[in-house]
C-alpha beads as a LAMMPS data file, in Angstrom:
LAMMPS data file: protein, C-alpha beads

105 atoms
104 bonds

1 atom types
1 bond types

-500.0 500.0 xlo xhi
-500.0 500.0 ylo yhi
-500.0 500.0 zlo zhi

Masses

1 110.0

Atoms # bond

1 1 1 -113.351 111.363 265.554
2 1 1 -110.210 110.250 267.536
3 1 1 -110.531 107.095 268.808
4 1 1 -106.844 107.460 270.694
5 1 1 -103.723 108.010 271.006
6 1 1 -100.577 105.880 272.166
7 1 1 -97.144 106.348 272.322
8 1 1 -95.816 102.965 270.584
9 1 1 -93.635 100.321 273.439
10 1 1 -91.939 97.522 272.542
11 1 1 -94.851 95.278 273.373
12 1 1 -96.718 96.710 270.972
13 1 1 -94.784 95.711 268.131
14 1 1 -94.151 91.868 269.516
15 1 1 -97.913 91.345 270.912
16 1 1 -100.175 93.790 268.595
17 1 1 -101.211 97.388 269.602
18 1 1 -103.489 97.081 272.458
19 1 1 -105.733 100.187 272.655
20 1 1 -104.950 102.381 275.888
21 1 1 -107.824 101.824 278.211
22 1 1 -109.293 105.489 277.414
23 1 1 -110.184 104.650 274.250
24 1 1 -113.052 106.227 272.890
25 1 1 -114.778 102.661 271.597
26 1 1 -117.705 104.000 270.431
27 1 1 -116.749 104.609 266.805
28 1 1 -115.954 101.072 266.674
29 1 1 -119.123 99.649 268.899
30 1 1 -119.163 96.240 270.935
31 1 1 -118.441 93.371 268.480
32 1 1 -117.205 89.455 269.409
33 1 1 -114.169 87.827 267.525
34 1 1 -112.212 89.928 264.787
35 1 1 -113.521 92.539 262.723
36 1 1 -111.400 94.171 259.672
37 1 1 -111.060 97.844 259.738
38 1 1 -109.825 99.420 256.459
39 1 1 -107.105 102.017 257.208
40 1 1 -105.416 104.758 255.853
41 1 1 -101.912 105.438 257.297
42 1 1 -100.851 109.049 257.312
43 1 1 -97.387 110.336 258.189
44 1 1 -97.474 113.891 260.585
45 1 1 -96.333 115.150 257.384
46 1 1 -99.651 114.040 255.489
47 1 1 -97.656 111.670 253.489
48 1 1 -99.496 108.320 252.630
49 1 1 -99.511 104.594 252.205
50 1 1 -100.730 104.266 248.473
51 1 1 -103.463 102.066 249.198
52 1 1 -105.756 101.651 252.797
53 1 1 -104.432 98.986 254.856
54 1 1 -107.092 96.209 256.435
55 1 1 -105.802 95.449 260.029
56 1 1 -107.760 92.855 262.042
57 1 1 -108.925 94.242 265.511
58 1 1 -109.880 91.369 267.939
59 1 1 -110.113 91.076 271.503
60 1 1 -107.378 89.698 273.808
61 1 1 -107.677 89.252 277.725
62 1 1 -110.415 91.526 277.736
63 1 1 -108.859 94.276 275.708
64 1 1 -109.279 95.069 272.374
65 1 1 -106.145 94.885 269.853
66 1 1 -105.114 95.417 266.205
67 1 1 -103.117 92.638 265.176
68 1 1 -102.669 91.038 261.443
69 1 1 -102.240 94.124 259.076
70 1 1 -101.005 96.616 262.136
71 1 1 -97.283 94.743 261.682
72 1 1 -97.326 95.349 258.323
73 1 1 -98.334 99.343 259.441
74 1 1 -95.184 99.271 261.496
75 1 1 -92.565 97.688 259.165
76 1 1 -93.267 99.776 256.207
77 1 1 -93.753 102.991 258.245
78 1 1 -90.580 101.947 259.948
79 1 1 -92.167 102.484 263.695
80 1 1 -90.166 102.266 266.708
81 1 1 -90.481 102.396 270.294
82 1 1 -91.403 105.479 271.553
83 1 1 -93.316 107.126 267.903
84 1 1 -96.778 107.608 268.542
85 1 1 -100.190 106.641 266.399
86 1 1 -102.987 108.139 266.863
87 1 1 -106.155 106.689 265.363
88 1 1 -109.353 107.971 263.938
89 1 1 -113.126 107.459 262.501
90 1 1 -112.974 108.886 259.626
91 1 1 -114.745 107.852 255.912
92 1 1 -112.425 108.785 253.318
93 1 1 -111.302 107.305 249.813
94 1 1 -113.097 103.890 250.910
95 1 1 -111.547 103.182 253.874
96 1 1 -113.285 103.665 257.815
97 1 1 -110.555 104.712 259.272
98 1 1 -106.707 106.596 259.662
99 1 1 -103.987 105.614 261.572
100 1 1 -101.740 109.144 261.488
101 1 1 -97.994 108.362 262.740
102 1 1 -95.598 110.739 263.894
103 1 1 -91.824 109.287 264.173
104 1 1 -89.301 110.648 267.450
105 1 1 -86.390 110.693 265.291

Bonds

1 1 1 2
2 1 2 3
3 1 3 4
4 1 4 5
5 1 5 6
6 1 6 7
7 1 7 8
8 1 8 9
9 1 9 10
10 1 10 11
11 1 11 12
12 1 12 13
13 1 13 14
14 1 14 15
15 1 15 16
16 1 16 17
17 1 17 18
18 1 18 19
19 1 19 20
20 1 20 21
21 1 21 22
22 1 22 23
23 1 23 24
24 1 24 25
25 1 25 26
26 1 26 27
27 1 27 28
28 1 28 29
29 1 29 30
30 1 30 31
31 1 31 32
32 1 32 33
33 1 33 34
34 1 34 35
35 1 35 36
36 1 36 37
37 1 37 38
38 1 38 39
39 1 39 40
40 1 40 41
41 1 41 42
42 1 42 43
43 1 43 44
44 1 44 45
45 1 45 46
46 1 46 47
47 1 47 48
48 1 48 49
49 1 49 50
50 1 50 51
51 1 51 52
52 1 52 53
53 1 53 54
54 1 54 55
55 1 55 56
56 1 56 57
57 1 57 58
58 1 58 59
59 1 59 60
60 1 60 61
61 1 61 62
62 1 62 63
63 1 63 64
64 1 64 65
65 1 65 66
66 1 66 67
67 1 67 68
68 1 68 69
69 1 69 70
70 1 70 71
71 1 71 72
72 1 72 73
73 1 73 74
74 1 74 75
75 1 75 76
76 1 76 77
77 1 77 78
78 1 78 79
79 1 79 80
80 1 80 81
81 1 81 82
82 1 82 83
83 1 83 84
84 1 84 85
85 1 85 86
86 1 86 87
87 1 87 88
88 1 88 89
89 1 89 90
90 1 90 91
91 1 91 92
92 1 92 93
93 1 93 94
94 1 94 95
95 1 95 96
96 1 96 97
97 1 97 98
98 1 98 99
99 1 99 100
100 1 100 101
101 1 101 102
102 1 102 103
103 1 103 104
104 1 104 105
């Protein structure tokens, strides 16, 4: 189940990826403070991080946002501005969730 999809700024790598206001938030249900969300990370091509990635969602001015473990996502994916993630429910090899990336370059 998607949850969305976001074409990556330059915000999003200095402030954490804030999730676009069409979210579909039900997959991860109304929680206060942080909760950790173990990830796979997928390349368009299928490739994949060897091990699920934990990133820490939390909620900021109102909006929620993955933070500690998403800059991690981006540095050894290599993400820049303008690649897009798109992010799913989805229970597979122990982790909750995938984050698939597809690079512009």
């Amino acid at each position: 189940m998607e949850i969305f999809t976001k074409q990556l700024t330059p915000i999003d790598f200095e402030r954490g990826l804030v999730l676009p206001p069409r979210s579909n938030l039900e997959p991860l249900q109304h929680f206060q403070g942080t909760i950790e969300l173990s990830t796979i990370v997928e390349s368009a091509a299928g490739t994949r991080l060897p091990e699920p990635v934990t990133i820490h969602c939390s909620t900021k001015n109102g909006s929620l946002v993955l933070k500690r473990g998403w800059y991690d996502i981006a540095r050894d994916v290599g993400l820049r501005s303008g690649d897009t993630v798109t992010f799913y429910r989805e229970v597979n090899g122990g982790a909750q969730f995938k984050l698939k990336v597809r690079n512009v370059r």
